[in-house]
Backbone as ProteinMPNN parsed JSONL, in Angstrom:
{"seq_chain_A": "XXXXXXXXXXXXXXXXXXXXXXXXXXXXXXXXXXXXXXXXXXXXXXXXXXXXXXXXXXXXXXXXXXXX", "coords_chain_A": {"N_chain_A": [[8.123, 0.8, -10.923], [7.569, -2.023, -11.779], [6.273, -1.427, -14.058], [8.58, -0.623, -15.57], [9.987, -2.971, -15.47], [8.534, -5.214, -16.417], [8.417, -3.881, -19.252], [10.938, -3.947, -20.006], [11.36, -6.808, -19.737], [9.535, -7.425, -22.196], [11.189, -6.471, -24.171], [13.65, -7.832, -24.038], [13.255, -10.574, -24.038], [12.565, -13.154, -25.704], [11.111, -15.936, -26.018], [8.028, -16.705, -26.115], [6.528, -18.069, -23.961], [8.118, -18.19, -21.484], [8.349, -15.338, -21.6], [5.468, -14.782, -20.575], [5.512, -16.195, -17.868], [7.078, -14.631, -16.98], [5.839, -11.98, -16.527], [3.745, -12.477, -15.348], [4.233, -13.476, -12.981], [5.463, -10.869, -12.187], [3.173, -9.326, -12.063], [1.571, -10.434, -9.779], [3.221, -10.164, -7.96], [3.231, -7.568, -7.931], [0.641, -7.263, -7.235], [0.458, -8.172, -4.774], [1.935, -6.53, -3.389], [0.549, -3.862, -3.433], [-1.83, -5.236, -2.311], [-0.317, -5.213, 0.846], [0.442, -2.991, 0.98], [-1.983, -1.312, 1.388], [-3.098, -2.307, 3.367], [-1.371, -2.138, 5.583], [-1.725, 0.736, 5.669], [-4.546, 0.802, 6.109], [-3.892, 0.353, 8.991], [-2.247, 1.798, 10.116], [-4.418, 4.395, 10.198], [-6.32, 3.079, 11.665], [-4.342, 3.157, 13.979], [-4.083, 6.197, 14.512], [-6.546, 6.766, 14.983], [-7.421, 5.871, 17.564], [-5.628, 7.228, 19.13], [-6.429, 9.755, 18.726], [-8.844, 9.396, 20.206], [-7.9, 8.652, 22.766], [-6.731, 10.879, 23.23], [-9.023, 13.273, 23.131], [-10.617, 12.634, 25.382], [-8.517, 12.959, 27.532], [-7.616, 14.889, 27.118], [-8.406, 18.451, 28.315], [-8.199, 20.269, 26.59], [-7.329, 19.751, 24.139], [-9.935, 18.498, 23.218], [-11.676, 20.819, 23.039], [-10.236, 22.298, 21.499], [-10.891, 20.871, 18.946], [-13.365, 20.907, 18.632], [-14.003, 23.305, 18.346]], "CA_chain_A": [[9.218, -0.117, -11.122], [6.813, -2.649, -12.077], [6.091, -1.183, -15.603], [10.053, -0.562, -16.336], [10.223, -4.468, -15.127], [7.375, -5.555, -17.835], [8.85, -3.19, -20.518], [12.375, -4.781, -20.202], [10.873, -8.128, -20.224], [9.083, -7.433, -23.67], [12.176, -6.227, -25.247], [14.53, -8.952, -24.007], [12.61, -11.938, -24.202], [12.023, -13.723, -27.24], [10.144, -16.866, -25.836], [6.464, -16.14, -25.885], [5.989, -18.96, -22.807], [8.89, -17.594, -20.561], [7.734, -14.015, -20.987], [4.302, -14.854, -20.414], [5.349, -16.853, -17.15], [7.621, -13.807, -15.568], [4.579, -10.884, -16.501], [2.67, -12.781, -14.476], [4.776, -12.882, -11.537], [5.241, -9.332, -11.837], [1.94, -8.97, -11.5], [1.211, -11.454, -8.473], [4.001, -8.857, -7.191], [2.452, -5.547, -7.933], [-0.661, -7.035, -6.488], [0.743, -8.472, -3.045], [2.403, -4.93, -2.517], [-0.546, -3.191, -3.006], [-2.416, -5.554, -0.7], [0.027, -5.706, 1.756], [0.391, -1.434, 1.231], [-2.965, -0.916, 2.112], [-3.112, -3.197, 5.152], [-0.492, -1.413, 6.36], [-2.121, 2.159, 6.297], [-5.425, 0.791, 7.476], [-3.665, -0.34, 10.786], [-2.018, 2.985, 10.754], [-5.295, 5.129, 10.233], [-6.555, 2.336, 13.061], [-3.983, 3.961, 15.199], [-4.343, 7.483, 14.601], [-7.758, 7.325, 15.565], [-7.284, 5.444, 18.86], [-4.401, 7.993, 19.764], [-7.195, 10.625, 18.789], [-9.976, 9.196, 20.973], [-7.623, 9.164, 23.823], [-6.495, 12.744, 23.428], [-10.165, 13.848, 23.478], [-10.644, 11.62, 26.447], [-7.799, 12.985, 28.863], [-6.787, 16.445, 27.756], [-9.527, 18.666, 27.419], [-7.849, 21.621, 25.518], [-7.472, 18.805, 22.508], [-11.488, 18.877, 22.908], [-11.883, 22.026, 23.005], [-9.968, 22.79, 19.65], [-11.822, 20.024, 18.319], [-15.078, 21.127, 18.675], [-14.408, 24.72, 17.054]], "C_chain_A": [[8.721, -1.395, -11.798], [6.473, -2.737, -13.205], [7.237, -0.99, -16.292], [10.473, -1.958, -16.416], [9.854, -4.709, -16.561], [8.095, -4.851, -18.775], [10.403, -3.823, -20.438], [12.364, -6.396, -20.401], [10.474, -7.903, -21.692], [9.922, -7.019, -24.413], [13.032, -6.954, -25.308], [13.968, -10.307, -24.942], [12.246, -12.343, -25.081], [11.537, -15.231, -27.188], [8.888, -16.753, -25.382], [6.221, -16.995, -24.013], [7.241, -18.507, -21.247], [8.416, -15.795, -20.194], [6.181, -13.991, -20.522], [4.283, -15.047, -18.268], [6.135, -15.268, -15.973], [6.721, -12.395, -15.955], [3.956, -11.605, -15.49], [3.367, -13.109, -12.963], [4.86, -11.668, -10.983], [4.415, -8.624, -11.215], [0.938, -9.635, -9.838], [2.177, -10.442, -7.312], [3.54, -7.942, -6.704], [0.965, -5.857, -6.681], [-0.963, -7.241, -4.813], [1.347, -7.374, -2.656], [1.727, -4.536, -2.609], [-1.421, -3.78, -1.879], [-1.721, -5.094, 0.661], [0.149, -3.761, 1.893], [-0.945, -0.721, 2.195], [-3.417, -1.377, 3.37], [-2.783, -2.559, 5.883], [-1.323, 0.069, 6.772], [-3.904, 2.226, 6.697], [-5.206, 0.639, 8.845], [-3.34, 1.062, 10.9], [-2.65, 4.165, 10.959], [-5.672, 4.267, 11.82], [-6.088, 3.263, 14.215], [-4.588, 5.051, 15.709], [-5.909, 7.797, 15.35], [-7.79, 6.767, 16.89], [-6.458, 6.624, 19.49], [-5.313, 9.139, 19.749], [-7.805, 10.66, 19.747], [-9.4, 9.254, 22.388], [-7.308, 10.551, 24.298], [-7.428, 13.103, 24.025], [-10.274, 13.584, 24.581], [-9.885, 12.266, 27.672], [-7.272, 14.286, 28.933], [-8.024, 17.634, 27.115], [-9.507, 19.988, 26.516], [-7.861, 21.074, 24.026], [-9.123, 19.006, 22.292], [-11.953, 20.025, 22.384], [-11.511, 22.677, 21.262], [-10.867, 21.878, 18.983], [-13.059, 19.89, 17.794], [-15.31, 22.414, 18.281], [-13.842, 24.612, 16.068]], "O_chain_A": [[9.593, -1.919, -12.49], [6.284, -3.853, -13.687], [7.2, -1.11, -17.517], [11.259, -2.269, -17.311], [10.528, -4.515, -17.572], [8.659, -5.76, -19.385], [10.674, -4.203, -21.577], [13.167, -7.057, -21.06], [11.332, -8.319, -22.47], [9.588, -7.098, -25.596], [13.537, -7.093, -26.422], [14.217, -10.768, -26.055], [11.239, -11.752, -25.47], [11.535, -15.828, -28.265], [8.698, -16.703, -24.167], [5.776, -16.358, -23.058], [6.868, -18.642, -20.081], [8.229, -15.217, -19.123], [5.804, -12.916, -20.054], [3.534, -14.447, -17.498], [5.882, -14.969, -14.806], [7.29, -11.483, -15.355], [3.617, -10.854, -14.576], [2.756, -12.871, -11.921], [4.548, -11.306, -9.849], [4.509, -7.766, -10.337], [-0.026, -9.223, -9.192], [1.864, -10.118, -6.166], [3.402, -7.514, -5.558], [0.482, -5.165, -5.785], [-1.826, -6.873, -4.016], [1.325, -7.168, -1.442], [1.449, -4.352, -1.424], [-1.73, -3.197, -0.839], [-2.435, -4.631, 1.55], [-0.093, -3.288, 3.004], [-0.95, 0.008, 3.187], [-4.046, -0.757, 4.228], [-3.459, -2.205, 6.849], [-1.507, 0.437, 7.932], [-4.487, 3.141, 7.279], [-6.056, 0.75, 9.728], [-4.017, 1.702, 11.704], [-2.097, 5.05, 11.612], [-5.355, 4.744, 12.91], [-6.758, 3.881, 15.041], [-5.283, 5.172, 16.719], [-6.261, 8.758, 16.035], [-8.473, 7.544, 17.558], [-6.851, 6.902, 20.623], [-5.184, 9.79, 20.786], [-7.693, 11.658, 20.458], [-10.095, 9.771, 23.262], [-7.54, 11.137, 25.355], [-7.322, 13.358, 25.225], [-9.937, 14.585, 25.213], [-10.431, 12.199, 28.774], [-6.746, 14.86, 29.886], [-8.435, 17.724, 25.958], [-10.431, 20.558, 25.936], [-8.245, 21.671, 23.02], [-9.545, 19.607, 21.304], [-12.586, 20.117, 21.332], [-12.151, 23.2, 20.351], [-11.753, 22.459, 18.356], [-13.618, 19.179, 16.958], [-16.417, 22.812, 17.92], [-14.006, 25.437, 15.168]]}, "name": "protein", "num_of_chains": 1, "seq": "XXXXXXXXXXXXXXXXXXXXXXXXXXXXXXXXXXXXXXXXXXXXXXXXXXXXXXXXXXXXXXXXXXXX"}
């Protein structure tokens, strides 16, 4: 959505200093959703492996598969 953004900017815009100023928001965009994307699915790998370590931990048929 990000590159259809930018490509509709460069065909509208016919002030070099206005299109210059909203590409670069775009991009301050693209780059705080990717940060903020990956944040997100380190916490949720985080989980998964806590929710793992208890499995192992309390049921021991989860072990059991686990370990063949």
């Amino acid at each position: 959505m990000l590159v259809v953004a930018y490509s509709i900017l460069l065909s509208v815009s016919q002030q070099v200093h206005r299109l210059a100023v909203a590409v670069s928001i775009i991009a301050v965009v693209g780059i705080v959703l990717a940060g903020v994307w990956g944040y997100v699915s380190w916490w949720g790998v985080q989980y998964l492996r806590h929710v793992q370590s208890m499995a192992v931990d309390r049921l021991p048929e989860y072990q059991q598969t686990r370990e063949t």
